[in-house]
Gaussian input, Z-matrix of N, CA and C with variables (Angstrom, degrees):
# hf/3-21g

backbone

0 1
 N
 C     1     B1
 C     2     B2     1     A1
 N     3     B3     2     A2     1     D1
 C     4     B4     3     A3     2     D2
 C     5     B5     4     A4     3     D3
 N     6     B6     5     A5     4     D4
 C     7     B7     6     A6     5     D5
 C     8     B8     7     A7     6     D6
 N     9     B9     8     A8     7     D7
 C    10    B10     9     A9     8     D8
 C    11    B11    10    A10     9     D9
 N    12    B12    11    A11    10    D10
 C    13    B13    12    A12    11    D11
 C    14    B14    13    A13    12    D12
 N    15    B15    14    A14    13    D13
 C    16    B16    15    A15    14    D14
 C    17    B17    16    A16    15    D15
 N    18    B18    17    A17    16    D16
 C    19    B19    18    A18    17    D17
 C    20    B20    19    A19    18    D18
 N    21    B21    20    A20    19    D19
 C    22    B22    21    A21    20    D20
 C    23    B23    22    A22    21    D21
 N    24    B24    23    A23    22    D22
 C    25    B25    24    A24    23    D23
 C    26    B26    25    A25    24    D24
 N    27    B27    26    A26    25    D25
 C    28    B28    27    A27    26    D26
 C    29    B29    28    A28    27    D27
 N    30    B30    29    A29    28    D28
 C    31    B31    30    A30    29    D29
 C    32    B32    31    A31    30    D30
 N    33    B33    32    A32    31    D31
 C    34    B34    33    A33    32    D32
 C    35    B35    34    A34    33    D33
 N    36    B36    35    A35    34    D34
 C    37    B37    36    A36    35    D35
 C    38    B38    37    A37    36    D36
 N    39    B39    38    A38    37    D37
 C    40    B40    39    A39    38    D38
 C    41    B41    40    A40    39    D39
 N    42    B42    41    A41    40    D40
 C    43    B43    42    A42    41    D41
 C    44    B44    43    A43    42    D42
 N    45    B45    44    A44    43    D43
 C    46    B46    45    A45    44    D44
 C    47    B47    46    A46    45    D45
 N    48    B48    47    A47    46    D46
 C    49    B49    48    A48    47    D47
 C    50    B50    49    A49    48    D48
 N    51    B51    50    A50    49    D49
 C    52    B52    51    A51    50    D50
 C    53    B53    52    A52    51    D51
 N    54    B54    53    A53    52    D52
 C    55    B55    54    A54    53    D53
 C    56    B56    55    A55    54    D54
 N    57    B57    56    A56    55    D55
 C    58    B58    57    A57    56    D56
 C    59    B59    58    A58    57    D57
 N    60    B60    59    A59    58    D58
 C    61    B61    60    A60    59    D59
 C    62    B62    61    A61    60    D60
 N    63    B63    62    A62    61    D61
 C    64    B64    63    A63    62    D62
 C    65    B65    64    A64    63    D63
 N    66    B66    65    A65    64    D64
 C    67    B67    66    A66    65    D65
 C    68    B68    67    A67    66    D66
 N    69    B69    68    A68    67    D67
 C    70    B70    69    A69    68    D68
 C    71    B71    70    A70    69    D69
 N    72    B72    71    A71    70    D70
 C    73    B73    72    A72    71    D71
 C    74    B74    73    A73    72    D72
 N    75    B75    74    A74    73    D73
 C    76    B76    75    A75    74    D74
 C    77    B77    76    A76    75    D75
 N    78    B78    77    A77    76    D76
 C    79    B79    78    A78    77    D77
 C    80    B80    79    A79    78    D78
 N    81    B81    80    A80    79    D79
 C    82    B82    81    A81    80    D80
 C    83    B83    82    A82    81    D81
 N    84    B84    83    A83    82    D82
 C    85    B85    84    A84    83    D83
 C    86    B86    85    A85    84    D84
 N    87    B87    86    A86    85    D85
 C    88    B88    87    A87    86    D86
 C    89    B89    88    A88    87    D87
 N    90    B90    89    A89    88    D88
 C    91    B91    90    A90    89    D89
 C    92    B92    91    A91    90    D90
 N    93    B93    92    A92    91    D91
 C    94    B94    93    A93    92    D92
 C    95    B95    94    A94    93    D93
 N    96    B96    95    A95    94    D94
 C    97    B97    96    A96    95    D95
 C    98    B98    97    A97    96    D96
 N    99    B99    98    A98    97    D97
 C   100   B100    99    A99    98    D98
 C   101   B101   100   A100    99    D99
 N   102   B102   101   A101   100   D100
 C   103   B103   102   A102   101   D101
 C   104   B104   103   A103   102   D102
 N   105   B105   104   A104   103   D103
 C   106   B106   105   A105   104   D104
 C   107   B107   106   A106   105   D105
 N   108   B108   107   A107   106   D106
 C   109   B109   108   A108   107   D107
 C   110   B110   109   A109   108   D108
 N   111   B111   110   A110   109   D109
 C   112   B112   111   A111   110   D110
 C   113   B113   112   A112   111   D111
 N   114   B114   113   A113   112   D112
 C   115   B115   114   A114   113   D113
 C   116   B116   115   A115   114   D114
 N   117   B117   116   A116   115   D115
 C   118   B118   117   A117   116   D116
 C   119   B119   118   A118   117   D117
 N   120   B120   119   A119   118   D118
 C   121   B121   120   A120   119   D119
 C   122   B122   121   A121   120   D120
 N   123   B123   122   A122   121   D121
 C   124   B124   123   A123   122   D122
 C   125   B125   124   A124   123   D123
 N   126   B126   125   A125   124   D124
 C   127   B127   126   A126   125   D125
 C   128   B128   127   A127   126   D126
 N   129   B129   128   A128   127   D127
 C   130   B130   129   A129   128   D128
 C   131   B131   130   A130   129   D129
 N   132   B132   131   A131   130   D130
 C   133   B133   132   A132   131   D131
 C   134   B134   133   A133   132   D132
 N   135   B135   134   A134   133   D133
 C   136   B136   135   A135   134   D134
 C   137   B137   136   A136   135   D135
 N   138   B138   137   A137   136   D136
 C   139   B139   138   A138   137   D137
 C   140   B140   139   A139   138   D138
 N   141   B141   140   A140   139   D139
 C   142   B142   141   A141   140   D140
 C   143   B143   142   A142   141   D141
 N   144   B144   143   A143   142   D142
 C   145   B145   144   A144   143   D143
 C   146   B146   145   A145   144   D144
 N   147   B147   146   A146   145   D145
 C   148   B148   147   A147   146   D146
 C   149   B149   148   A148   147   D147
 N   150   B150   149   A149   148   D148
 C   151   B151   150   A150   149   D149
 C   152   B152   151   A151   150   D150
 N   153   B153   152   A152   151   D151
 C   154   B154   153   A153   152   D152
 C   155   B155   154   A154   153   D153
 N   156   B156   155   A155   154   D154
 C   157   B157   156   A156   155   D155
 C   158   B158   157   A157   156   D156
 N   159   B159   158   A158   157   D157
 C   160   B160   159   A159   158   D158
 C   161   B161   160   A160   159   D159
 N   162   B162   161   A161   160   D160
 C   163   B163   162   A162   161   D161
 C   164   B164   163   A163   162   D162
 N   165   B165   164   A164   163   D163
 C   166   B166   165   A165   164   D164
 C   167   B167   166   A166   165   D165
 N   168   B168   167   A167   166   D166
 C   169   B169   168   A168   167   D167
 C   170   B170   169   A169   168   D168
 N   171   B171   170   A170   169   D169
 C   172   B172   171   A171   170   D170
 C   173   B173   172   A172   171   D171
 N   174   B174   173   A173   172   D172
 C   175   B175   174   A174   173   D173
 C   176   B176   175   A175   174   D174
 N   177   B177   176   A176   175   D175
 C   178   B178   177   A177   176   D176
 C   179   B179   178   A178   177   D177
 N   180   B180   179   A179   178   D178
 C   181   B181   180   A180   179   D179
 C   182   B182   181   A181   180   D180
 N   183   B183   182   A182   181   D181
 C   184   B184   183   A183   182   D182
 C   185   B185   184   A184   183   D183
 N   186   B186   185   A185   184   D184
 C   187   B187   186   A186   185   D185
 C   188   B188   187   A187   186   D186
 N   189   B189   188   A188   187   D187
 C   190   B190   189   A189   188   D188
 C   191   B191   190   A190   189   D189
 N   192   B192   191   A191   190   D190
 C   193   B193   192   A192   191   D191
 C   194   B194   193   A193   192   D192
 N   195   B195   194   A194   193   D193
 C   196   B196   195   A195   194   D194
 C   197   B197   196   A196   195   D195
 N   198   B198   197   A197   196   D196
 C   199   B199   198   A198   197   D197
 C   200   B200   199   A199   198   D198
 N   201   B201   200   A200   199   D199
 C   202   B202   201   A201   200   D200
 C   203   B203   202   A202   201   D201
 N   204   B204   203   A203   202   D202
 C   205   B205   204   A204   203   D203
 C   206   B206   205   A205   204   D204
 N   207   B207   206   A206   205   D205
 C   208   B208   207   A207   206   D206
 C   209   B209   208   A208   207   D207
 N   210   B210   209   A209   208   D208
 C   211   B211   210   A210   209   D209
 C   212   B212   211   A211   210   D210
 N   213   B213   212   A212   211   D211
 C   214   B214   213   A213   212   D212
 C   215   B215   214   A214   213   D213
 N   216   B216   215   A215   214   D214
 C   217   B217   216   A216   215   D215
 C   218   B218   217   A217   216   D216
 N   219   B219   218   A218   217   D217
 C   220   B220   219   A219   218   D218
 C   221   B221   220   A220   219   D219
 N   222   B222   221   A221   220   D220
 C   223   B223   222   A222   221   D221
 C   224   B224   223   A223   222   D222
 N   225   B225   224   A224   223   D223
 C   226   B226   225   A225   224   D224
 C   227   B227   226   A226   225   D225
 N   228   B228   227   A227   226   D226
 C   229   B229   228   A228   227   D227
 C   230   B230   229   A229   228   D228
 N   231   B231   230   A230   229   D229
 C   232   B232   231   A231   230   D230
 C   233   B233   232   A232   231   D231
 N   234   B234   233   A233   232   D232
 C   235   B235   234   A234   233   D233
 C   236   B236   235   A235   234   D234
 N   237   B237   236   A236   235   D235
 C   238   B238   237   A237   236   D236
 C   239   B239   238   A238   237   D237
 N   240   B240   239   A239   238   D238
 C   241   B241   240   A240   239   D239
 C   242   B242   241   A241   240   D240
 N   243   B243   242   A242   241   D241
 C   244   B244   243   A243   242   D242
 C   245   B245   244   A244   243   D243
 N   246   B246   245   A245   244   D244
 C   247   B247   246   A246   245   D245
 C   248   B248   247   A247   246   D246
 N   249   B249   248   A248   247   D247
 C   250   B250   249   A249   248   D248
 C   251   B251   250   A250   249   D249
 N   252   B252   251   A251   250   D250
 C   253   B253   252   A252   251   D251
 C   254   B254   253   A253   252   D252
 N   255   B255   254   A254   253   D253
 C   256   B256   255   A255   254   D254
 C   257   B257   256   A256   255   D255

   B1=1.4547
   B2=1.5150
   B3=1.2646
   B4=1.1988
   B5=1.7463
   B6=1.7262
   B7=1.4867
   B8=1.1329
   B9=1.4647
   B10=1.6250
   B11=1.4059
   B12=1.5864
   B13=1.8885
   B14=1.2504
   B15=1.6525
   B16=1.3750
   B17=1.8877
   B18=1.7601
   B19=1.6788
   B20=1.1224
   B21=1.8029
   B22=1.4139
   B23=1.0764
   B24=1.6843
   B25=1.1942
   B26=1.1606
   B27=1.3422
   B28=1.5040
   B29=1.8059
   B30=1.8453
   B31=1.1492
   B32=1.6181
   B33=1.6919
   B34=1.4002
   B35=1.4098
   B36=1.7564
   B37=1.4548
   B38=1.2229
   B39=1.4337
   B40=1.7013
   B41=2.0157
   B42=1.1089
   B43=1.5023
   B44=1.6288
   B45=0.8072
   B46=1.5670
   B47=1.4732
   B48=1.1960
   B49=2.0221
   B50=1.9561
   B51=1.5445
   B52=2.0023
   B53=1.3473
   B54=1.5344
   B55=1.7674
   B56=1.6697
   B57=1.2784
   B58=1.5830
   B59=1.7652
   B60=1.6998
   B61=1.8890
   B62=1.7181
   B63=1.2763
   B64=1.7744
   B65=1.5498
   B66=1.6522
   B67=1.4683
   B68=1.6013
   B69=1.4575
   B70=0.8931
   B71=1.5620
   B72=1.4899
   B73=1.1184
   B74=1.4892
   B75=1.8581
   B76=1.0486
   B77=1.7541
   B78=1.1475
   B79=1.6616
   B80=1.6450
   B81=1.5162
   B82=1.5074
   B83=1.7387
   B84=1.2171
   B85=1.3074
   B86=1.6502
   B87=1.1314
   B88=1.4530
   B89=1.4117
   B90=1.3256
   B91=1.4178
   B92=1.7139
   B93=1.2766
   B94=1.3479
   B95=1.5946
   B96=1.5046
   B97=1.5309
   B98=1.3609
   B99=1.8488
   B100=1.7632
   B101=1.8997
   B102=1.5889
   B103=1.4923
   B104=1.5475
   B105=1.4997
   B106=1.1768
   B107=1.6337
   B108=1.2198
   B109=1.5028
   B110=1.3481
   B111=1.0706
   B112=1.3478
   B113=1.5949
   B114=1.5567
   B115=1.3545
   B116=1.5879
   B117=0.9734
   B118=1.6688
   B119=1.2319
   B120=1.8330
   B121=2.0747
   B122=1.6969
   B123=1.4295
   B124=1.7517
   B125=1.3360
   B126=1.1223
   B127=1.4836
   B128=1.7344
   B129=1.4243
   B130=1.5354
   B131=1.2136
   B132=1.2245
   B133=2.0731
   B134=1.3258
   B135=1.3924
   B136=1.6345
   B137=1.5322
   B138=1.4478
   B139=1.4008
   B140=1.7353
   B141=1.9398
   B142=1.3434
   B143=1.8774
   B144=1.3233
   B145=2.0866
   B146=1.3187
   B147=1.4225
   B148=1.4578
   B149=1.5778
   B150=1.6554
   B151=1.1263
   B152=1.1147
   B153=1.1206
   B154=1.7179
   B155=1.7268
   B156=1.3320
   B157=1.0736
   B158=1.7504
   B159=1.4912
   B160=0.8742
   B161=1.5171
   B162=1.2057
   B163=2.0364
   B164=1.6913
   B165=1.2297
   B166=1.9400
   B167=1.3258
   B168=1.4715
   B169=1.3176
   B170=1.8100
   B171=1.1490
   B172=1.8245
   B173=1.4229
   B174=1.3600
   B175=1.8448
   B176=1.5193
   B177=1.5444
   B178=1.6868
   B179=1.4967
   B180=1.3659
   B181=1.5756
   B182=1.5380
   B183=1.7469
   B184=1.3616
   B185=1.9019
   B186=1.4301
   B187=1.8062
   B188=1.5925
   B189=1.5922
   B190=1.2693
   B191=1.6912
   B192=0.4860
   B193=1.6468
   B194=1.2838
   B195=1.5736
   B196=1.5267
   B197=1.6805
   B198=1.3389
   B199=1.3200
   B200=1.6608
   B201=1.0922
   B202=1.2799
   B203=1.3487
   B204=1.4942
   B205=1.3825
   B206=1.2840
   B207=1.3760
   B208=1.7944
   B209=1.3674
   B210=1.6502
   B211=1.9802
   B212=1.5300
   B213=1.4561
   B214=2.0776
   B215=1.1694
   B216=1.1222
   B217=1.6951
   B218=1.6395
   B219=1.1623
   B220=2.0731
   B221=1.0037
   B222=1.7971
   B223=1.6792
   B224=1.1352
   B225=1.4829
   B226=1.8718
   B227=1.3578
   B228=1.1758
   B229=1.6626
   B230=1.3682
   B231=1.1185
   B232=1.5678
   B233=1.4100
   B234=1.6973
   B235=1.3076
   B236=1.9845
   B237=0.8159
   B238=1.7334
   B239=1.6669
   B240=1.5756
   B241=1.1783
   B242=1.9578
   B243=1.1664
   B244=1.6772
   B245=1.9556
   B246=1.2899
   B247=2.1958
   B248=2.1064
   B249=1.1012
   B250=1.3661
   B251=1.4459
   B252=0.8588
   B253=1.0891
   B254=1.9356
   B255=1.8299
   B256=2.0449
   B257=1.6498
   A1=108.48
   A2=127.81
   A3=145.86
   A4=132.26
   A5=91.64
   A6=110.09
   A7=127.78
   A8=127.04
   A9=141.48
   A10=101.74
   A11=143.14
   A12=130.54
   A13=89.31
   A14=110.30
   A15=118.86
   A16=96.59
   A17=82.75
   A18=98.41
   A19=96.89
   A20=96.66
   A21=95.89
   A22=130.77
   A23=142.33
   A24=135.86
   A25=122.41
   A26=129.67
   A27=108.94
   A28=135.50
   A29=85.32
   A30=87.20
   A31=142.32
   A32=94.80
   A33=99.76
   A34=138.43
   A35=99.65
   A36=128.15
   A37=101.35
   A38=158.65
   A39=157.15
   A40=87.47
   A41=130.66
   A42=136.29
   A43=129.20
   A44=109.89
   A45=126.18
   A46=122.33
   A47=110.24
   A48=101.08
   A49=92.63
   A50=70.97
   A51=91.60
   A52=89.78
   A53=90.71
   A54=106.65
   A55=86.51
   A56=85.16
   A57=116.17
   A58=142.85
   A59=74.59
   A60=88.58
   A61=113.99
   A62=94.72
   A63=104.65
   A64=99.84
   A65=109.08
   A66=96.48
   A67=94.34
   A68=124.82
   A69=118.09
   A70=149.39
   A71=154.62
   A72=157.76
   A73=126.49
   A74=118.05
   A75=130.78
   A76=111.80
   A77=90.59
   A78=92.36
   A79=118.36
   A80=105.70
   A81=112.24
   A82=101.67
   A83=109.83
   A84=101.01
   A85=135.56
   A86=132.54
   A87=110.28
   A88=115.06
   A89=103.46
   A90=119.17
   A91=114.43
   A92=125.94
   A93=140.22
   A94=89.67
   A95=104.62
   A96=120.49
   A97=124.12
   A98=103.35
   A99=95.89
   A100=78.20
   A101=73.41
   A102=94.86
   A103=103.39
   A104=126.05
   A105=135.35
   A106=116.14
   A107=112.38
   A108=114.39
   A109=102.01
   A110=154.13
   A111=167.62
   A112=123.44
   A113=98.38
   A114=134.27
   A115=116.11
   A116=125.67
   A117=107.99
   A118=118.89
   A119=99.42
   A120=112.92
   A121=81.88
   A122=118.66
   A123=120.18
   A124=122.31
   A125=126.07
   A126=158.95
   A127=79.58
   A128=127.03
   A129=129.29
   A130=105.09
   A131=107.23
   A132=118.86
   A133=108.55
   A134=114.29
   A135=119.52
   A136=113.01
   A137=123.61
   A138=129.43
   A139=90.32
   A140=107.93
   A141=105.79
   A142=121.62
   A143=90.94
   A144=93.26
   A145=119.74
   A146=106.84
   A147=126.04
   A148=108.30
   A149=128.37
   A150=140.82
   A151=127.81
   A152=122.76
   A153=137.20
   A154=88.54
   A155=127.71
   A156=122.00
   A157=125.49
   A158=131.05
   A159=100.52
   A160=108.49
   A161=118.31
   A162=122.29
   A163=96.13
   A164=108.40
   A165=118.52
   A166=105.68
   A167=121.76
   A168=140.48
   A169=117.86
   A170=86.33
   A171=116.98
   A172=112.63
   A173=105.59
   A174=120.60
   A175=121.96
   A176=108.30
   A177=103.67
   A178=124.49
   A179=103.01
   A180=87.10
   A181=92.99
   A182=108.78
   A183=129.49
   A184=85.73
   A185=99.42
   A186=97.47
   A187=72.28
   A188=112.35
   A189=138.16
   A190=110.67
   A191=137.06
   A192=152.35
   A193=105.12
   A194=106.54
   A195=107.36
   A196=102.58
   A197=121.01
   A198=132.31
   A199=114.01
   A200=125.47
   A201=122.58
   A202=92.61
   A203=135.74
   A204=143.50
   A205=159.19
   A206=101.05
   A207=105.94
   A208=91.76
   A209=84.89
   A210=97.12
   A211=101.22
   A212=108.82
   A213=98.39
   A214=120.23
   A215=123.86
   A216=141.03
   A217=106.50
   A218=101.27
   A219=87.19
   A220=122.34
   A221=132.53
   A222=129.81
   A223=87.28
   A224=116.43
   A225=113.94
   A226=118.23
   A227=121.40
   A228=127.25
   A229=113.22
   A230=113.73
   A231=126.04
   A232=86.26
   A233=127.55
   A234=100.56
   A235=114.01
   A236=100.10
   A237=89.79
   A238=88.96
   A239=114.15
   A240=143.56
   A241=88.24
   A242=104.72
   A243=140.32
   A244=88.69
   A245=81.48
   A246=84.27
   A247=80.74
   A248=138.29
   A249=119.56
   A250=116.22
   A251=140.21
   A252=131.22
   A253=107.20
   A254=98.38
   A255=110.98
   A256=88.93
   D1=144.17
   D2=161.50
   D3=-37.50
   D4=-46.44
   D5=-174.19
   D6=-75.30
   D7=70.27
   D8=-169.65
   D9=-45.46
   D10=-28.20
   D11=174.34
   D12=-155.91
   D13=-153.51
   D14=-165.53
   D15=-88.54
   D16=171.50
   D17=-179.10
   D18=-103.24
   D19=138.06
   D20=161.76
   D21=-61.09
   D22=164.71
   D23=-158.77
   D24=52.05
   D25=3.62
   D26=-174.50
   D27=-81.30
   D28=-31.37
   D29=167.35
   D30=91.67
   D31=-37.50
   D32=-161.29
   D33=-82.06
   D34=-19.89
   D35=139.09
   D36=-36.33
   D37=-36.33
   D38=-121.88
   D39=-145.36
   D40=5.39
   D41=-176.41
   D42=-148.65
   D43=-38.33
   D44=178.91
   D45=-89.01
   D46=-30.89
   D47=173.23
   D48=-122.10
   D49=151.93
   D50=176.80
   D51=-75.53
   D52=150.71
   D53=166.77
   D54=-131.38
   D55=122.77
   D56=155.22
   D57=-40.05
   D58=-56.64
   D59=171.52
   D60=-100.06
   D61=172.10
   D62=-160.19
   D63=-67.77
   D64=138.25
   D65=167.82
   D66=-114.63
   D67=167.21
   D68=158.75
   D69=-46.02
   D70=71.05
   D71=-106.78
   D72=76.16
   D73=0.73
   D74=153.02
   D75=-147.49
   D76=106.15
   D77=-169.25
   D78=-98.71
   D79=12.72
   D80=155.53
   D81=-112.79
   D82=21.66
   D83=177.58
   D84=50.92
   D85=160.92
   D86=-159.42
   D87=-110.53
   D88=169.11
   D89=172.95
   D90=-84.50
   D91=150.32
   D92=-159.34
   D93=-78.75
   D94=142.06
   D95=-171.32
   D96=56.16
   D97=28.28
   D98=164.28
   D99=-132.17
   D100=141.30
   D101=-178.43
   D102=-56.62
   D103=167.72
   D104=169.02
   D105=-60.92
   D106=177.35
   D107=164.46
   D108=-95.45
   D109=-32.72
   D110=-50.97
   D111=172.65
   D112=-28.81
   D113=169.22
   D114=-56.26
   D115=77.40
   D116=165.77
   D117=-33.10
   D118=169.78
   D119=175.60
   D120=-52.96
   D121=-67.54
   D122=-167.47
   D123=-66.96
   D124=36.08
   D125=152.35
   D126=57.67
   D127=62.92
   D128=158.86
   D129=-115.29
   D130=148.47
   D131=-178.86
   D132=-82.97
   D133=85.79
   D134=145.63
   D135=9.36
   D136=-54.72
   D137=-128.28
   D138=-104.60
   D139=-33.04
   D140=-166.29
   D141=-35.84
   D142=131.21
   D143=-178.42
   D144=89.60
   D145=-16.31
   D146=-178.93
   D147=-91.76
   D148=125.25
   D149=164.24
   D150=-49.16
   D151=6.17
   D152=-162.19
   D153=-114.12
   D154=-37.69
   D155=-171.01
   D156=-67.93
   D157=143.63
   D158=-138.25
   D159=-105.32
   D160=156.83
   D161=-158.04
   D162=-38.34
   D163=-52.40
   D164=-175.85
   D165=-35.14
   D166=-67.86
   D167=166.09
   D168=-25.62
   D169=-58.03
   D170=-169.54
   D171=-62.34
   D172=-44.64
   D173=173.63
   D174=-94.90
   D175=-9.14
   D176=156.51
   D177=-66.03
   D178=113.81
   D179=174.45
   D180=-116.04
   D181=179.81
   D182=-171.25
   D183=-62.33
   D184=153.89
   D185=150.41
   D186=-159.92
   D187=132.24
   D188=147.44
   D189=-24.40
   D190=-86.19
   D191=-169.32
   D192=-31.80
   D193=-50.56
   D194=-169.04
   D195=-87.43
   D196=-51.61
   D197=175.64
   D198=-57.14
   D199=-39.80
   D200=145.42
   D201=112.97
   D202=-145.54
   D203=110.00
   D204=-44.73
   D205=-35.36
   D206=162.05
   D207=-143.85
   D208=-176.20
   D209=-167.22
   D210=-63.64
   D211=-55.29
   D212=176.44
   D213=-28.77
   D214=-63.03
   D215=167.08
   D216=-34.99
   D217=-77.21
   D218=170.67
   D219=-96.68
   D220=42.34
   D221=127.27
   D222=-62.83
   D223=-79.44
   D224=-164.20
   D225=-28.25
   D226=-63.77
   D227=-174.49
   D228=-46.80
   D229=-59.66
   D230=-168.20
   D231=-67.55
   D232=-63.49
   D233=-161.95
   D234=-69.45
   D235=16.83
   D236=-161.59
   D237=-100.13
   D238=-43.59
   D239=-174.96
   D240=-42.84
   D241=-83.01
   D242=172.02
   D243=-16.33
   D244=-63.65
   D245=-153.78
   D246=-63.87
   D247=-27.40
   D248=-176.91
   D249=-91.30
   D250=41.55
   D251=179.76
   D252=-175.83
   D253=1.15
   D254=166.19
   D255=-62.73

């Protein structure tokens, strides 16, 4: 594949799996398929570099496979990923 890390704008890491721990502007943290609070209009994380952000966030990195090729491709994954392992 082509895609050396994540795309900008994509986002979907920031929409598709629940995070557990508190983020800032949701402090029970969210449920899978609601966008973040955290999320820019350009689906970028407010929080990135910032200590407030949360470890879950911090230790996702891109992996091709799961992220796919375009952002459609990893909503699906992550969320399909997400519904196997809720």
């Amino acid at each position: 594949m082509s895609e050396a890390g994540c795309r900008p704008g994509c986002g979907a890491c920031c929409i598709a799996p629940s995070i557990s721990s508190p983020i800032p502007g949701m402090p029970d943290g969210k449920p899978a398929g609601v966008r973040c609070a955290q999320l820019d209009e350009d689906n970028l994380c407010r929080l990135f570099g910032d200590p407030q952000r949360p470890a879950v966030c911090r230790d996702f990195d891109f992996d091709a496979e799961l992220c796919g090729s375009h952002r459609e491709q990893a909503l699906q994954r992550i969320s399909a990923l997400e519904l196997s392992t809720g």
